[in-house]
C-alpha positions as CSV (number, residue, x, y, z in Angstrom):
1,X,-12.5,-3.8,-31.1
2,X,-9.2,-2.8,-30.0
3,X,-6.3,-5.3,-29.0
4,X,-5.5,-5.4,-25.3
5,X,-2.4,-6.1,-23.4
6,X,-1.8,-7.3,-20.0
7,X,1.2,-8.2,-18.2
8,X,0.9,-10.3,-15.3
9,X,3.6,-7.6,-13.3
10,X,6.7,-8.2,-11.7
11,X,6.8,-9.5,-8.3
12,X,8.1,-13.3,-7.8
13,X,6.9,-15.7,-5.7
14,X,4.2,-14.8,-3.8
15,X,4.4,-17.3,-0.6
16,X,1.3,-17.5,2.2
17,X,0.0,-18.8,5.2
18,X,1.0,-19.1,8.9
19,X,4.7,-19.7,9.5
20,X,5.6,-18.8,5.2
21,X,8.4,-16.7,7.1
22,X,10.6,-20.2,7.1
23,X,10.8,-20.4,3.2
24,X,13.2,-17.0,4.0
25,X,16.1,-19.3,4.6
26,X,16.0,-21.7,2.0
27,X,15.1,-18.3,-0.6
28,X,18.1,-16.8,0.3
29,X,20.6,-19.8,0.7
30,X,19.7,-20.5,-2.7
31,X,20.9,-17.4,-4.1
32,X,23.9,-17.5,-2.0
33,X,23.3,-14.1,-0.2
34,X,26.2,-13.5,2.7
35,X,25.6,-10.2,3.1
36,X,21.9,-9.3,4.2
37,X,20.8,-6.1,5.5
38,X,17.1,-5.8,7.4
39,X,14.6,-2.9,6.8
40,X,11.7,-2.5,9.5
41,X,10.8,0.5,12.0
42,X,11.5,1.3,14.8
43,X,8.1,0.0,16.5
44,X,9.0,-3.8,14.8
45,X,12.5,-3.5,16.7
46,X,11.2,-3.7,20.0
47,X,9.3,-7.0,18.7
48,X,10.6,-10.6,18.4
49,X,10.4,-10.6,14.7
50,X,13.6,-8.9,13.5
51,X,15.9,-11.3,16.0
52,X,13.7,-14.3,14.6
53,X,14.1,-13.5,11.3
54,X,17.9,-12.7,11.0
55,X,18.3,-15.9,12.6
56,X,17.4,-17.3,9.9
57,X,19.2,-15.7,7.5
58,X,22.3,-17.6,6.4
59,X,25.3,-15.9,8.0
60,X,23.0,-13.3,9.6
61,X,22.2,-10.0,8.7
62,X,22.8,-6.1,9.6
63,X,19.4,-4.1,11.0
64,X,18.3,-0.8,10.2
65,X,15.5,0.2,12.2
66,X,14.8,3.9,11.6
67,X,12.4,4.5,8.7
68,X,9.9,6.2,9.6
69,X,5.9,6.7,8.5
70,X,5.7,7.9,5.0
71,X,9.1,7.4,4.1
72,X,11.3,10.5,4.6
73,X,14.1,11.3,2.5
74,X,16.3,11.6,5.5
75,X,15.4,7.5,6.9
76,X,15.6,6.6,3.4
77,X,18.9,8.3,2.9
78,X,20.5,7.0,6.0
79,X,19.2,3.6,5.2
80,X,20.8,3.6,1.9
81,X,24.5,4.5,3.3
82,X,23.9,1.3,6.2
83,X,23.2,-1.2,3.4
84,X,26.0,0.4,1.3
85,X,28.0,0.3,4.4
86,X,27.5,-3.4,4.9
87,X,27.9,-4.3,1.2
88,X,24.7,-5.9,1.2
89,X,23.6,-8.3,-1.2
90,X,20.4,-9.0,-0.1
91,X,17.7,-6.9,1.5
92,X,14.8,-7.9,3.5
93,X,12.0,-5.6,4.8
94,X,9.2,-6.2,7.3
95,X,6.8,-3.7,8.0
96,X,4.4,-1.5,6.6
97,X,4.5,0.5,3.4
98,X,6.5,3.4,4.4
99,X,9.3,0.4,5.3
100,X,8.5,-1.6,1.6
101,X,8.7,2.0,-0.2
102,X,11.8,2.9,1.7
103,X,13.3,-0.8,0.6
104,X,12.7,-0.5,-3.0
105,X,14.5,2.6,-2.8
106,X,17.3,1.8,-1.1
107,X,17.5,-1.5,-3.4
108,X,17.0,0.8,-6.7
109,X,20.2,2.8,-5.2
110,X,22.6,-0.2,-4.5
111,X,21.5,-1.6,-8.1
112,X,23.0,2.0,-9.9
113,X,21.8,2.9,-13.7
114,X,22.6,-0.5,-15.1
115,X,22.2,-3.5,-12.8
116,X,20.0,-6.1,-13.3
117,X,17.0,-6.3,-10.2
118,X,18.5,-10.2,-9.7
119,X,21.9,-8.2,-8.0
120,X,20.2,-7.3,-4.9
121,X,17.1,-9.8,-3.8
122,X,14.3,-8.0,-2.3
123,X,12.0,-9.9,0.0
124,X,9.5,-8.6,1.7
125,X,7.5,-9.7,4.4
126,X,4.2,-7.5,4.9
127,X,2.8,-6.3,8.3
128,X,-0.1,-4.2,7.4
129,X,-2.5,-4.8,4.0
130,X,-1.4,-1.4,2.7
131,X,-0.3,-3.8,-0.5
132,X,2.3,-1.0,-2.1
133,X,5.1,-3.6,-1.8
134,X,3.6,-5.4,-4.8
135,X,4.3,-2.4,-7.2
136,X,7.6,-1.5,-9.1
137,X,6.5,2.6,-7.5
138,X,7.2,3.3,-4.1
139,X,6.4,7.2,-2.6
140,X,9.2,9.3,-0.5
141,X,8.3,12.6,1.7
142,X,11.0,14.9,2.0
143,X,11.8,15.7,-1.5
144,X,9.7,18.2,-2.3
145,X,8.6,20.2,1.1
146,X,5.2,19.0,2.6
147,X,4.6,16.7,-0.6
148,X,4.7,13.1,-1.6
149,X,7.2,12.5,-4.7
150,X,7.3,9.0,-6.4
151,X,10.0,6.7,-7.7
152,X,8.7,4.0,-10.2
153,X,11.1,1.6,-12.2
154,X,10.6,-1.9,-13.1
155,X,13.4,-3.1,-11.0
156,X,11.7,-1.9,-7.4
157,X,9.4,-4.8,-7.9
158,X,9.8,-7.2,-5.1
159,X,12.1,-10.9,-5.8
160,X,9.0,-12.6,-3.2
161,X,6.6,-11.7,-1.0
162,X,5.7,-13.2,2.3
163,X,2.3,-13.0,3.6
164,X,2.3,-14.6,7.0
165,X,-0.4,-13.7,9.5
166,X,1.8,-14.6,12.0
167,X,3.9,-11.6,11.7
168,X,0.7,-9.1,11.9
169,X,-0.3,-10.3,15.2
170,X,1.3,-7.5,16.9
171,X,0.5,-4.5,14.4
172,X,-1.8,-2.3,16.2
173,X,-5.1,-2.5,15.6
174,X,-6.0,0.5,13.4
175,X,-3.2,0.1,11.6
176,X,-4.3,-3.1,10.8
177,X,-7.7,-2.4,10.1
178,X,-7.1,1.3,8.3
179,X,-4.2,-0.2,5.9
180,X,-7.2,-3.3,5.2
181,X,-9.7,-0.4,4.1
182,X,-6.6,1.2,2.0
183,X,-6.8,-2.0,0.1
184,X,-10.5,-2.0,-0.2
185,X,-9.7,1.5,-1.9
186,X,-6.8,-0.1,-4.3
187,X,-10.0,-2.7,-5.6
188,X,-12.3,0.3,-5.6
189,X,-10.4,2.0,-7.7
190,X,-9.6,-0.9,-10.2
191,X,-12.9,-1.4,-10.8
192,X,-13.5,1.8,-11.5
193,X,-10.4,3.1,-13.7
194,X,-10.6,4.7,-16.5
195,X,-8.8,1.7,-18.7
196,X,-10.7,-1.7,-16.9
197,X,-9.5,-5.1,-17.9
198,X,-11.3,-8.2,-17.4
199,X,-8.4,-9.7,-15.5
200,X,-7.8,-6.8,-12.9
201,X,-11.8,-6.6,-12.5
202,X,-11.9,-10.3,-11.5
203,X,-9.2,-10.1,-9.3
204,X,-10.3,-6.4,-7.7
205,X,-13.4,-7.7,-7.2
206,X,-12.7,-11.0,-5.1
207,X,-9.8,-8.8,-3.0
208,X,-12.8,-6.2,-2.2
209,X,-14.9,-9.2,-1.2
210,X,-12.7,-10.9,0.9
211,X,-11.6,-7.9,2.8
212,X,-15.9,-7.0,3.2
213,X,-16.3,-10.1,4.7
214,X,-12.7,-10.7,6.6
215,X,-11.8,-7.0,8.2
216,X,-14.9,-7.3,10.9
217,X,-13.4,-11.0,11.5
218,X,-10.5,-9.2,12.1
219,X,-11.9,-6.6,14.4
220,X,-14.1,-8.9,16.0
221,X,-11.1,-11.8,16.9
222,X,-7.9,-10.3,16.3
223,X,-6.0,-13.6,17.1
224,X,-7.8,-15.4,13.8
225,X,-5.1,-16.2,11.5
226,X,-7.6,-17.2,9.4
227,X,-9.3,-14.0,8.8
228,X,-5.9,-12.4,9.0
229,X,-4.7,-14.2,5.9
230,X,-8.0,-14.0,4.2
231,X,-7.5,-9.9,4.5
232,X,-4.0,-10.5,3.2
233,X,-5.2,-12.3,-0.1
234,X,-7.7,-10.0,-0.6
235,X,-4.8,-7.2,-0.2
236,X,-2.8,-8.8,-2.6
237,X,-5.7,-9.4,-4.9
238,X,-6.9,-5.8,-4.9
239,X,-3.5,-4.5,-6.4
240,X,-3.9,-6.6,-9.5
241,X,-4.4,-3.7,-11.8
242,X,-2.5,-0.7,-9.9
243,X,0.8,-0.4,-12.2
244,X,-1.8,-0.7,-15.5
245,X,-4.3,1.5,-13.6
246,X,-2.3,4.0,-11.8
247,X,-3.7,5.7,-8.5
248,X,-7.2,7.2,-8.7
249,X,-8.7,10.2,-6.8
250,X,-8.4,8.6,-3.5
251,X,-5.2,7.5,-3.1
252,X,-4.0,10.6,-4.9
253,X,-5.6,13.1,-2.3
254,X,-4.1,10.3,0.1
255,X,-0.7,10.3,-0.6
256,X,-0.5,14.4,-0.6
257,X,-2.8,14.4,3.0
258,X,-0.5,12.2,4.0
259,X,2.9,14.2,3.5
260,X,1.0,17.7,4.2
261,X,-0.4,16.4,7.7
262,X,0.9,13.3,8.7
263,X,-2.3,11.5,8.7
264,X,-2.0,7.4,7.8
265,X,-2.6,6.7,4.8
266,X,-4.8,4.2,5.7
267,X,-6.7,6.6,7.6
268,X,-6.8,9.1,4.6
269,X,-8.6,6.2,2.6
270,X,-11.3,5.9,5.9
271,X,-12.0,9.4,4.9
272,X,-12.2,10.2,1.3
273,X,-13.2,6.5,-0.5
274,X,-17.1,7.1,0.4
275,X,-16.4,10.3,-1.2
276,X,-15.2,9.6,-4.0
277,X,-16.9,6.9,-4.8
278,X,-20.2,9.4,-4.6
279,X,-17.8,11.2,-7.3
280,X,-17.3,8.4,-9.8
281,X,-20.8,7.7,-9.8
282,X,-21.0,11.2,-10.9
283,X,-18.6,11.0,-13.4
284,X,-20.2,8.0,-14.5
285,X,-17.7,5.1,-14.2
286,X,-19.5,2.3,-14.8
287,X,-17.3,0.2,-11.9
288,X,-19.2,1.6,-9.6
289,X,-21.9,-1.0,-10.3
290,X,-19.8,-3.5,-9.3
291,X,-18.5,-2.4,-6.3
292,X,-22.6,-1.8,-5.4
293,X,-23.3,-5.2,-6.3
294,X,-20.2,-6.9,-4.3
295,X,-21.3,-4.5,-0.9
296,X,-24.9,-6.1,-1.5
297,X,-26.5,-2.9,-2.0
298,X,-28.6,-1.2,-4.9
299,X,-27.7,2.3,-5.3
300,X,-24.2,4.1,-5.3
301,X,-25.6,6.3,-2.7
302,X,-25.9,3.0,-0.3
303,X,-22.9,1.6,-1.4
304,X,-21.2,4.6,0.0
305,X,-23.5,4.4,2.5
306,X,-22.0,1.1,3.7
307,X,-18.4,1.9,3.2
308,X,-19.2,4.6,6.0
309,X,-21.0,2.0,8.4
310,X,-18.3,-0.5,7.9
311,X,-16.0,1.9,8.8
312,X,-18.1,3.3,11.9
313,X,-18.2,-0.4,13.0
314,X,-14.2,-0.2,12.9
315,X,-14.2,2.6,15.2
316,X,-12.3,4.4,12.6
317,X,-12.5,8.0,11.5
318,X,-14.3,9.5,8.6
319,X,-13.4,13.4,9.2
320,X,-10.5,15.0,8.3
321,X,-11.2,17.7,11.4
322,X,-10.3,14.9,13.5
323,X,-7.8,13.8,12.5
324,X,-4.9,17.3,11.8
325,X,-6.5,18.4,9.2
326,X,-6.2,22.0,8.6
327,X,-9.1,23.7,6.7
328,X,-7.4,26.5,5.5
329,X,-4.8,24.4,3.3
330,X,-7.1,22.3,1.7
331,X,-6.4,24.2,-1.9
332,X,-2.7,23.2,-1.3
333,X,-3.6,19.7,-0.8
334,X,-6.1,19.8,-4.0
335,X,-3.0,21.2,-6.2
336,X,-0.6,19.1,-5.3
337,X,-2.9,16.3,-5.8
338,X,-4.2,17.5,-8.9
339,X,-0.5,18.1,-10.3
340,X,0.3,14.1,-9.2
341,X,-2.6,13.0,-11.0
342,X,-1.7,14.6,-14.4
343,X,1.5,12.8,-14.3
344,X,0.1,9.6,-13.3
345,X,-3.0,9.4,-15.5
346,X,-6.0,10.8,-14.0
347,X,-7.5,14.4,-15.4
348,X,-10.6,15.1,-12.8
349,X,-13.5,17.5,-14.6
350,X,-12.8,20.5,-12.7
351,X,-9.1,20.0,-12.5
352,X,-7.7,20.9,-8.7
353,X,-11.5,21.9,-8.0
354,X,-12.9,18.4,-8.0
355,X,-10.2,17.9,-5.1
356,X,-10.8,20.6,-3.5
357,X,-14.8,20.0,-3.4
358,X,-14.0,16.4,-2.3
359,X,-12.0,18.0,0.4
360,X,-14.6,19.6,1.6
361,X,-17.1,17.2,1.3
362,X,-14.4,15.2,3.9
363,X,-14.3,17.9,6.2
């Protein structure tokens, strides 16, 4: 039997429930930060929340507003000379991933080669259940023309993180949901990785039930704080094993469909997790069981089945022809995501042409 080893990752505190966005003040008075700079996007700016949250910010803080979805090089860039600008000490994002992944960045730039993470504070207060902000990786278009390129060092990891439904009231709603099925994905794909862990498994496998059970809640009252926090845990949850795990098929072909195209990651996962789950049963992962048992069903090919109908009852799509795909690229997209996945762990049996057949199966 072979000795395991698990490290419980990097992020701090994890702080939760309706009105956590208070313990912001107290967080950052205690580290005596002075010079804060705020990360969202644009949409966020033309809500309450930034105003309400550098007010409470000892001494206030500067806003940068302009990152954009997926995280362009440019918004990053331009984000990076603002906090440098500012002198910040302290950074603070609210948003979505492309705003968490942009943060990290920026923070792993102000640090320089030889900082420790403790120089700059990162807190981050979630708006979507996309989850990346719990990982010491954050992903950057722009680099590389028409791909996604990925940063990854220890000190990107978050200093807290602040679920607080409160704050998702006013994400739009498939946004909301999409980014929730995103994170069924990240528990998907725990349970079925190719190096499982009893811990990861326990705590994939709670996130994917809570989100089963609490992303109709959502649909269905989208003023519930209750159901909204209960998909935040189970986002949260379902990222357990990522850094040990690394991404799997899905969010690989996600991350390159979403710098080729433009199409939300969240979306992307709407579209290929039914796939490849139908794949991993085929490569015989034997995760898969789990994830049939948790959905209540008896067969992969229900299970899959399900994901589909719960997706229908969304109202979200399942085909990449509706949403910008373009047919005649998919080999690009199967490439790049084939090239990404050799550097991050996973070796499909067909190399690029298991993405390209799962492209197609998408279509």
């Amino acid at each position: 039997m072979s000795i395991r080893r698990w490290s419980l990752g990097a992020t701090g505190a994890v702080y939760d429930g309706p009105g956590a966005r208070t313990v912001l003040q107290r967080g950052l008075a205690r580290r005596g930060s002075r010079r804060v700079t705020l990360l969202t996007n644009r949409s966020l700016s033309r809500t309450r929340w930034p105003d309400e949250l550098a007010a409470l910010i000892p001494g206030g803080a500067t806003v940068f507003s302009g990152i954009s979805a997926n995280a362009p090089k440019r918004d990053v860039d331009s984000a990076t000379e603002h906090a440098r600008a500012a002198r910040a000490d302290a950074l603070v994002a609210i948003g979505g991933s492309s705003v968490t992944d942009a943060a990290k960045i920026v923070r792993l730039a102000l640090l320089g080669a030889d900082a420790d993470a403790d120089a700059v504070p990162l807190i981050v207060l979630p708006t979507t259940l996309s989850s990346g902000e719990l990982t010491p990786a954050a992903g950057m278009t722009g680099e590389v023309e028409s791909e996604k390129t990925y940063v990854m060092d220890p000190r990107m990891a978050p200093t807290a993180l602040i679920l607080d439904p409160e704050l998702t009231i006013d994400t739009p709603r498939e946004l909301w949901l999409s980014s929730g099925v995103k994170a069924l994905d990240h528990a998907c794909e725990a349970l079925w990785a190719v190096r499982p862990h009893p811990y990861s498994d326990a705590l994939a496998a709670e996130g994917l039930a809570r989100l089963w059970r609490a992303l109709p809640a959502c649909a269905a009252r989208p003023d519930d704080l209750h159901a909204r926090l209960d998909a935040q845990i189970g986002g949260w949850f379902s990222m357990a094993g990522m850094t040990r795990h690394g991404p799997g098929p899905s969010h690989l072909l996600g991350h390159q469909l979403a710098a080729r195209w433009g199409i939300a990651h969240g979306v992307t996962s709407c579209i290929t997790l039914p796939a490849v789950l139908r794949e991993m049963e085929h490569e015989g992962r034997p995760g898969v069981a789990r994830v049939t048992e948790i959905v209540a069903t008896t067969t992969a090919e229900h299970a899959a089945r399900a994901l589909e109908s719960l997706i229908d009852s969304l109202s979200l799509p399942r085909r990449l022809r509706d949403v910008g795909g373009v047919e005649a690229e998919i080999d690009l997209v199967a490439d790049a995501a084939w090239r990404h996945g050799n550097e991050t762990g996973y070796a499909p049996p067909d190399g690029a042409a298991t993405f390209a057949r799962l492209l197609r199966t998408c279509w």
